[in-house]
C-alpha positions in Angstrom: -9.4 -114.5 -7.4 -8.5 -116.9 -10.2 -6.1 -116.4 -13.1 -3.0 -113.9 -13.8 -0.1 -114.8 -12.1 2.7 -113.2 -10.1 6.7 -112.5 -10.6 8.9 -114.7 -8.7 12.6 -113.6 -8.3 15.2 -116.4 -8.5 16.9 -114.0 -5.9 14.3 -115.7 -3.3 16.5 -119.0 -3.8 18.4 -117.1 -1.5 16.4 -115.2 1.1 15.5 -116.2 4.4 11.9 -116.8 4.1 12.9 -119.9 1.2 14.7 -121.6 3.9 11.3 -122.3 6.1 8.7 -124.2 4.0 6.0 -122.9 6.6 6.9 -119.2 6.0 7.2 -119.4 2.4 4.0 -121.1 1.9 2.2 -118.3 3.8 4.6 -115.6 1.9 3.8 -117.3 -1.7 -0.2 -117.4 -0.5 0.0 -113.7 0.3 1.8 -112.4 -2.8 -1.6 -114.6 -4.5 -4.2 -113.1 -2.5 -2.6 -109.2 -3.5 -4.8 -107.5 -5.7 -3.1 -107.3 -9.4 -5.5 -103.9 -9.7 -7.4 -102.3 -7.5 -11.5 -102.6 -6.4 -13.9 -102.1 -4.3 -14.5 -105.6 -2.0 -17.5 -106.3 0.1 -17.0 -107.2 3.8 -19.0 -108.3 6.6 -19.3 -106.4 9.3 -21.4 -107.6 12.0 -25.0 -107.5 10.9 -24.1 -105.8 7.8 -21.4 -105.4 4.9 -19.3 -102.5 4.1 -17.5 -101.7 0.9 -13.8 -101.5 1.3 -11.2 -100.1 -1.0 -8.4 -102.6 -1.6 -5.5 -101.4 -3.6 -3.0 -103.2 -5.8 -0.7 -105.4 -4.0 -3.2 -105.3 -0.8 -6.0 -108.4 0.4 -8.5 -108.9 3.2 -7.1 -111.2 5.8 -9.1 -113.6 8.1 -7.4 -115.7 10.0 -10.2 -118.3 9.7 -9.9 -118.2 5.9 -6.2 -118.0 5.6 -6.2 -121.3 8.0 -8.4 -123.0 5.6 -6.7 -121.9 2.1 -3.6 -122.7 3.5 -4.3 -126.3 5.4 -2.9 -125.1 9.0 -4.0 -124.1 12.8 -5.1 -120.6 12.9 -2.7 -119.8 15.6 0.6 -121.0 13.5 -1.0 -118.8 10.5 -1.1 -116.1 13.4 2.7 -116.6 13.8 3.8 -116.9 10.6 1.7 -113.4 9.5 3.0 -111.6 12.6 6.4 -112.7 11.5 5.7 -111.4 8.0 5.3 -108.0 9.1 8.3 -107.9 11.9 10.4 -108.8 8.3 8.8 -105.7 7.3 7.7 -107.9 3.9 3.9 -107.1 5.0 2.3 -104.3 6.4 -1.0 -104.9 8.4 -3.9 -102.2 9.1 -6.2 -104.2 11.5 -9.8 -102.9 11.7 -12.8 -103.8 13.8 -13.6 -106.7 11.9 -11.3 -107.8 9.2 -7.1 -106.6 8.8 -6.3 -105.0 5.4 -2.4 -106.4 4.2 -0.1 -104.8 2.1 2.7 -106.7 0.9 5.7 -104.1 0.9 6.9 -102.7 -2.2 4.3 -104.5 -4.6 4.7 -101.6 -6.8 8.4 -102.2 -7.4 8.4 -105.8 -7.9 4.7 -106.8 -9.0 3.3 -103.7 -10.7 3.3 -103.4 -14.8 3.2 -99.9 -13.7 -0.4 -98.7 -15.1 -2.2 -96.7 -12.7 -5.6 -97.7 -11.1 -8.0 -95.0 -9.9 -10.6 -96.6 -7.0 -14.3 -96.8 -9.1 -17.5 -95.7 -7.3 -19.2 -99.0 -5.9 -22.4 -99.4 -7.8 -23.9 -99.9 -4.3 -23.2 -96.1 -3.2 -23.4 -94.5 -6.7 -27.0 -93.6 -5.7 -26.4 -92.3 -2.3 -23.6 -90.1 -3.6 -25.5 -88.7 -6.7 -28.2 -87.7 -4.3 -26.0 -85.7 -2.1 -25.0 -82.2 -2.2 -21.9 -81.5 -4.5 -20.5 -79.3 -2.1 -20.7 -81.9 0.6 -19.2 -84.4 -1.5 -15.9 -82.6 -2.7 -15.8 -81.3 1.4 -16.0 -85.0 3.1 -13.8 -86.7 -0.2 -10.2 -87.7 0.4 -8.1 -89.4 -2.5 -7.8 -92.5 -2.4 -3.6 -93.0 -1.8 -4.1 -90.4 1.1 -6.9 -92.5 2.9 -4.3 -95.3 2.8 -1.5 -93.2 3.9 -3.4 -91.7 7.0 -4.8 -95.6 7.8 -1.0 -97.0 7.9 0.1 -93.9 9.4 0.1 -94.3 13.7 -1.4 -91.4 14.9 -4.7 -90.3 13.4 -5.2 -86.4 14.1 -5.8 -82.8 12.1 -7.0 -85.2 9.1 -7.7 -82.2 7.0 -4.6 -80.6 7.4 -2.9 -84.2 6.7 -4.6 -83.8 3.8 -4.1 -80.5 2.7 -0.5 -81.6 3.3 -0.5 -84.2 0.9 -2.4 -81.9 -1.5 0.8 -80.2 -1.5 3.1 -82.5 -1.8 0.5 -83.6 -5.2 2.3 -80.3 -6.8 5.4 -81.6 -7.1 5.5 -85.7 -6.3 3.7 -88.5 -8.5 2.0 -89.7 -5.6 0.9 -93.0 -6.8 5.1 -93.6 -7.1 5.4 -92.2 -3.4 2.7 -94.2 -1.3 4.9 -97.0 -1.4 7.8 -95.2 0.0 5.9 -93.9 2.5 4.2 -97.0 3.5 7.9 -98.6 4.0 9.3 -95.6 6.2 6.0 -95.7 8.1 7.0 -99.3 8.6 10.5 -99.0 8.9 10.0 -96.2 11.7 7.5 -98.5 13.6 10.1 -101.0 13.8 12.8 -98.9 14.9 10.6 -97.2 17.6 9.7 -101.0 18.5 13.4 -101.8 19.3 14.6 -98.9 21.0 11.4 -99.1 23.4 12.2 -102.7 24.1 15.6 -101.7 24.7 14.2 -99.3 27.4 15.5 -96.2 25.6 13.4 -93.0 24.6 10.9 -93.0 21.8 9.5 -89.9 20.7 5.8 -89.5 19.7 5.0 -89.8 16.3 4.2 -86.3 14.9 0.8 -84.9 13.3 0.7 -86.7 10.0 0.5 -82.9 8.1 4.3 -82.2 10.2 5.2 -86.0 9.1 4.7 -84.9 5.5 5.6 -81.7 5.0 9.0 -82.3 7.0 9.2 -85.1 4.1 10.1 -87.4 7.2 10.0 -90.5 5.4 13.2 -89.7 4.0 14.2 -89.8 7.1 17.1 -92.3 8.1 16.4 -95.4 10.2 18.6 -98.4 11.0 16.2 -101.5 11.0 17.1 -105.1 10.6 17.1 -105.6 7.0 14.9 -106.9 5.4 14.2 -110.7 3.5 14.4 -110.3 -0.3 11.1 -110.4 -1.8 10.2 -113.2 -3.9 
């Protein structure tokens, strides 16, 4: 991805993450990788590819690659990543064989705002036309909510997740509210993280559907707080 550019807060003058070079290299390479807009991106697989959905502010991470781009071990961009997300500055979905990251609140401090709907891969147009329509709208999910229930820990009663955020559709710009939800999801990982370190009770995470319609994200956490964004 060449061309464009990013927004860089003089705020990040102050922030924790300036004050290792290391760190901020790997956080400056990140916030370059993020997607300005959003596209389909073809990923190997094993044997094969598969077309992924990569949102704005979100990237396909190998390790391998990142070492390379960035000049250092694998292993130190392992750390530096891992410590990314425990800052709560990156949120990573790993899959079987690549990681999708989000870099937190992209929408507040990257996005111009203009909203991108995900655009049928020219590779499955054909298999799609072919099917029936009423097994296409019956197996389709929007696109924000297959990114919700991904970052979301427990994955159960998908349909009534769904029919949950359906809901919420009626009354909430949803393309505003991923975001938000992404950080709480985040936010309560990390919280759940400390107290079961600290050897004190963690509840289960509820069905997604009882996560949303409970509007549990507005739920209040204490986390550490996060590093200013650049």
């Amino acid at each position: 991805m060449i061309g464009g550019y990013i927004k860089l807060y003089r705020k990040t003058l102050k922030s924790q993450v300036f004050q290792n070079e290391g760190l901020f290299k790997v956080w400056i390479w990140c916030l370059l990788k993020a997607n300005h807009e959003g596209q389909w991106v073809s990923v190997k697989t094993g044997k094969g590819n598969t077309e992924v959905w990569v949102g704005p502010g979100q990237f396909i991470y190998g390790r391998k690659t990142a070492a390379k781009e960035l000049k250092m071990k694998q292993p130190t961009v392992q750390k530096r990543m891992l410590k990314l997300k425990n800052m709560q500055n990156l949120i990573t979905q790993n899959k079987n064989h690549y990681s999708l990251v989000t870099v937190a609140s992209w929408d507040f401090y990257q996005s111009d705002n203009k909203k991108v709907s995900p655009k049928v891969s020219p590779r499955y147009q054909a298999s799609i036309t072919n099917k029936n329509v009423k097994n296409v709208k019956k197996d389709t999910y929007a696109q924000n909510f297959l990114t919700f229930y991904e970052a979301y820990p427990r994955h159960v009663a998908k349909k009534s997740a769904y029919r949950a955020w359906q809901s919420l559709e009626k009354s909430e710009d949803m393309e505003t509210l991923l975001p938000i939800l992404l950080d709480a999801i985040a936010k309560q990982e990390q919280a759940r993280a400390t107290a079961k370190a600290k050897g004190e009770f963690s509840p289960e995470w509820p069905y997604p559907a009882t996560w949303l319609n409970g509007r549990r994200w507005e739920d209040e956490v204490e986390v550490k707080k996060r590093w200013d964004h650049a």
